[in-house]
C-alpha positions in Angstrom: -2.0 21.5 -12.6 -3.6 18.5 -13.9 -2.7 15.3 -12.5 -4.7 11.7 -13.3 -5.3 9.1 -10.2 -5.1 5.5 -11.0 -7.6 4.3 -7.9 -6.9 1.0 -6.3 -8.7 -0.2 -3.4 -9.4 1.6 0.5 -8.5 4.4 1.5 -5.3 5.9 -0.2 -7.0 7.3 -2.8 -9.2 9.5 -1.5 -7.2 10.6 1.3 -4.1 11.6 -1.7 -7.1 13.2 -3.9 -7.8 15.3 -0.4 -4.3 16.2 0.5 -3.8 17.3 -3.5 -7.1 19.9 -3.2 -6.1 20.9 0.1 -2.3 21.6 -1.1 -3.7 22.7 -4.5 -7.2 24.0 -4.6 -6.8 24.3 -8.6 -5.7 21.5 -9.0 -7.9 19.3 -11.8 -7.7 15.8 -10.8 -8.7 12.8 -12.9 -9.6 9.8 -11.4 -9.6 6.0 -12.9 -11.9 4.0 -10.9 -12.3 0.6 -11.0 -15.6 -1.7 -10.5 -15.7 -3.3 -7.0 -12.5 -2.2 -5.9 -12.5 1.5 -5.5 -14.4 3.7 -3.1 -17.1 5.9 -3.9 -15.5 7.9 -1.7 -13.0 9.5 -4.2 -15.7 11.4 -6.0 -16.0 14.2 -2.9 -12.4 15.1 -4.0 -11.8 15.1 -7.5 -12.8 16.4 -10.3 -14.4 13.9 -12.9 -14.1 10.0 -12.6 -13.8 7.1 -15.2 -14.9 3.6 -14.1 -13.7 0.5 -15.6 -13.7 -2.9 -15.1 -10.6 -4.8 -13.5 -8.2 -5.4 -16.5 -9.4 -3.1 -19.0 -6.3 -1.2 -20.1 -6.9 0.0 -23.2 -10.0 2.0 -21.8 -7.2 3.3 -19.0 -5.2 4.4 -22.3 -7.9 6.0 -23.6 -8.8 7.9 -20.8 -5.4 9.4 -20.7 -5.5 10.1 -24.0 -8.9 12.0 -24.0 -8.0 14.0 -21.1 -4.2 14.9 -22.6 -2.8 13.8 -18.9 0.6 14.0 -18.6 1.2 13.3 -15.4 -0.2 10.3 -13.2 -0.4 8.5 -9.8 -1.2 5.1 -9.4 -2.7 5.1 -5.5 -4.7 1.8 -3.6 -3.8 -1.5 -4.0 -5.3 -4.2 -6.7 -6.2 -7.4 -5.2 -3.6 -9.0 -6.2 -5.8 -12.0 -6.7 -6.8 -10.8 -9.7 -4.2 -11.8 -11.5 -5.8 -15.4 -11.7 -9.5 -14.1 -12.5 -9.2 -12.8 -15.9 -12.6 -12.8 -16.9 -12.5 -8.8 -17.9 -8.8 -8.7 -19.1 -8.7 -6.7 -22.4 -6.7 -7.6 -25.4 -3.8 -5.4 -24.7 -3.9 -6.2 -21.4 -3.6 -10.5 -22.1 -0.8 -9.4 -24.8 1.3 -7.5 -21.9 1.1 -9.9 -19.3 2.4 -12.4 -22.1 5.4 -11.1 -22.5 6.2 -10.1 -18.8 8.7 -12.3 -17.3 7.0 -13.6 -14.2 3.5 -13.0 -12.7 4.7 -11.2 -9.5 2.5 -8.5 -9.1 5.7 -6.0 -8.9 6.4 -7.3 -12.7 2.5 -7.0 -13.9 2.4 -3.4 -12.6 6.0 -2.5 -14.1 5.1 -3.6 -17.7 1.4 -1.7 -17.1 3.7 1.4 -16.0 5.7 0.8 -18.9 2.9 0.4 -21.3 1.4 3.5 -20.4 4.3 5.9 -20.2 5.2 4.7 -23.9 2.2 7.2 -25.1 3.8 10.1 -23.2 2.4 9.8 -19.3 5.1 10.1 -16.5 4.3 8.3 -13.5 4.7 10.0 -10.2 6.0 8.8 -6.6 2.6 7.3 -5.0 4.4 9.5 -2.0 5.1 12.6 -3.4 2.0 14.4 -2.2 2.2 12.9 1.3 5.7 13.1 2.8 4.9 14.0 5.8 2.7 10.6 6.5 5.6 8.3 6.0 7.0 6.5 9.1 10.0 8.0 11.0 12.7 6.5 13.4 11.8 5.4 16.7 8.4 4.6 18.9 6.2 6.8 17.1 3.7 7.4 20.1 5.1 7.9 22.7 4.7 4.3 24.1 7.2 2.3 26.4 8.2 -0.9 25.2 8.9 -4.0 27.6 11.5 -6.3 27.7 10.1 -9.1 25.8 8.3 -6.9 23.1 11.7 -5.2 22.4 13.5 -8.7 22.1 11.0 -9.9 19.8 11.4 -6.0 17.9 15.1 -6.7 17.1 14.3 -10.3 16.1 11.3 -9.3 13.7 13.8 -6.6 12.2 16.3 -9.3 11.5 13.5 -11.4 10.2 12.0 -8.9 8.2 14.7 -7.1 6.2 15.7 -10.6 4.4 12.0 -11.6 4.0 10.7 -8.5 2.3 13.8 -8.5 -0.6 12.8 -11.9 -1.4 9.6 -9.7 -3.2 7.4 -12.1 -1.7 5.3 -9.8 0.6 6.1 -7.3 3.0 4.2 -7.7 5.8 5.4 -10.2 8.7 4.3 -11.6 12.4 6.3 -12.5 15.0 5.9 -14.3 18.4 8.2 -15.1 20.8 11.2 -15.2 18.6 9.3 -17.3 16.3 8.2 -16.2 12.9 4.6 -16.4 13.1 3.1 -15.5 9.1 4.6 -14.6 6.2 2.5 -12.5 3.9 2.3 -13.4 0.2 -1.2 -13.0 -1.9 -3.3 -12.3 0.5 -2.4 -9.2 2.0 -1.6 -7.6 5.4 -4.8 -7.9 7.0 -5.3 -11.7 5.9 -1.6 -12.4 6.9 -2.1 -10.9 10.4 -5.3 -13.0 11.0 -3.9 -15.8 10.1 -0.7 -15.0 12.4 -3.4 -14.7 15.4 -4.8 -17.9 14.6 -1.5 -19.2 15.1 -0.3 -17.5 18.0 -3.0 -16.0 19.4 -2.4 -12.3 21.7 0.9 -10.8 21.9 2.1 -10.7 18.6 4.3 -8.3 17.1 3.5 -7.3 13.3 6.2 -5.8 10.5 5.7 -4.1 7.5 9.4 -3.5 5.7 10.1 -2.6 2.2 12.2 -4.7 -0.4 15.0 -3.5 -2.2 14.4 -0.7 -4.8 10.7 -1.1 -4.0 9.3 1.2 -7.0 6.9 3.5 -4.9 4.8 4.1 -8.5 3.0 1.8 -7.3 4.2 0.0 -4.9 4.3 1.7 -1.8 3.8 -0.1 1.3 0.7 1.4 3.4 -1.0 1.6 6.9 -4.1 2.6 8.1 -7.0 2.7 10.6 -8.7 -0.5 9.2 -5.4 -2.5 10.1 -5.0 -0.5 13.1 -8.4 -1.7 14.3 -7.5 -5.4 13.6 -4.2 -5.0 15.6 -6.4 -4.0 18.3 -8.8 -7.0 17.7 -6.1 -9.4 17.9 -4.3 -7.6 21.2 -1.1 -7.0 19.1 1.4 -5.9 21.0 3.5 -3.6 18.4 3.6 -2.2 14.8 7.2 -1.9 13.1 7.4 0.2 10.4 10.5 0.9 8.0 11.5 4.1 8.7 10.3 6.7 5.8 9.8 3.9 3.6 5.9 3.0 5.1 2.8 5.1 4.6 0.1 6.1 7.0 -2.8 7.0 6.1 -4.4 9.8 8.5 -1.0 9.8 10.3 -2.1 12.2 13.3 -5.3 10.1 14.0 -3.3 6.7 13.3 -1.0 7.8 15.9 -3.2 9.0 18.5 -5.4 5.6 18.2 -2.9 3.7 18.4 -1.6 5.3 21.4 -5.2 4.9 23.5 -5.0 1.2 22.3 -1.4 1.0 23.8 -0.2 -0.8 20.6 3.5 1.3 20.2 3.9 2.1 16.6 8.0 1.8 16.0 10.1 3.0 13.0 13.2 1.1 12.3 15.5 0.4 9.5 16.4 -2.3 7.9 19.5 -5.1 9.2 
């Protein structure tokens, strides 16, 4: 089985790479790395690694090309700030983006999906390896919730499920029956600092979905770096779509978040 790994930023890569091995110890894995966004990490677990620079996709073509993959995962976010820094965009890549309708990241990452599978490559479920790590129904830890915090749960639902099908962002804070921050560019981490800044201790944080959210490379994600920060800000819940919301190192995620008495909670959309 040969599969090829399209490497975004953190951790997801290298944690996918590791459950692949583990699931499939002959497995050959081909990862395409990118310059200052992808761990180094990602070379204990696969096989050979490619590194480009940010917007080079016609050396991402010829990578697939010269290692005949027919199958491939994109895993890890882009900053999606670098959209508007296009000092290293390629050719093909400038040509693309021309004729894609909008500059949503969603619609950049379709056309580049689109693009690539044109020569033959079939793009997998970022999930499909790790099933078992998405979000389920219900307080994931174990953790009681209090009156307020569950008031403020069924308004951040509400909230959430029309925000996130907007395609603006998927990541939310809440406070006192008051949105707090909406997430757009900047990603979850940013959006939940700046919700503390706002609100200070107490708030309630959402990550949701929107509708027919392609999970090829668009799969919203959790881990132990945001799990720290909701600690550092005294957050006082995580809400998760159910089975729609990765996390990363699931079992540990869990357990931290239990000694930090921060309830983790999966619910679906209103």
């Amino acid at each position: 089985m040969k599969i090829g790994i399209i490497a975004g930023n953190r951790s997801f890569p290298a944690i996918l790479s590791k459950a692949i091995k583990e699931k499939y110890p002959n497995s050959d894995l081909v990862a395409v790395c990118f310059h200052k966004e992808t761990s180094r990490l990602i070379k204990k677990y696969v096989d050979r690694t490619y590194w480009l620079h940010i917007g080079n996709l016609s050396g991402i073509k010829r990578v697939i090309q010269s290692e005949k993959l027919k199958e491939c995962i994109m895993a890890g976010q882009i900053s999606p700030v670098r959209i508007f820094d296009r000092r290293n965009w390629d050719k093909e890549l400038i040509e693309l983006v021309a004729k894609t309708k909008d500059m949503r990241p969603h619609s950049i990452f379709s056309s580049i999906i689109s693009y690539l599978e044109s020569f033959g490559l079939r793009f997998l479920d970022s999930t499909f390896y790790l099933k078992e790590s998405l979000s389920c129904e219900g307080v994931m830890n174990g953790l009681s919730l209090s009156e307020a915090v569950e008031t403020d749960v069924d308004f951040g639902t509400k909230m959430a499920s029309r925000f996130v099908d907007m395609d603006i962002g998927q990541t939310m804070v809440v406070k006192d029956k008051s949105v707090v921050a909406l997430e757009a560019l900047e990603g979850t981490d940013n959006t939940i600092k700046r919700g503390a800044r706002l609100a200070g201790r107490g708030c309630i944080v959402l990550k949701f979905s929107k509708l027919n959210q392609d999970l090829r490379f668009d799969v919203p994600v959790v881990g132990i770096s945001t799990l720290k920060l909701l600690r550092k800000i005294r957050a006082s819940a995580l809400i998760l779509e159910t089975n729609k919301v990765l996390i990363l190192e699931k079992d540990k995620f869990l357990e931290m978040s239990k000694r930090y008495l921060i309830p983790v909670i999966g619910k679906d959309k209103i």
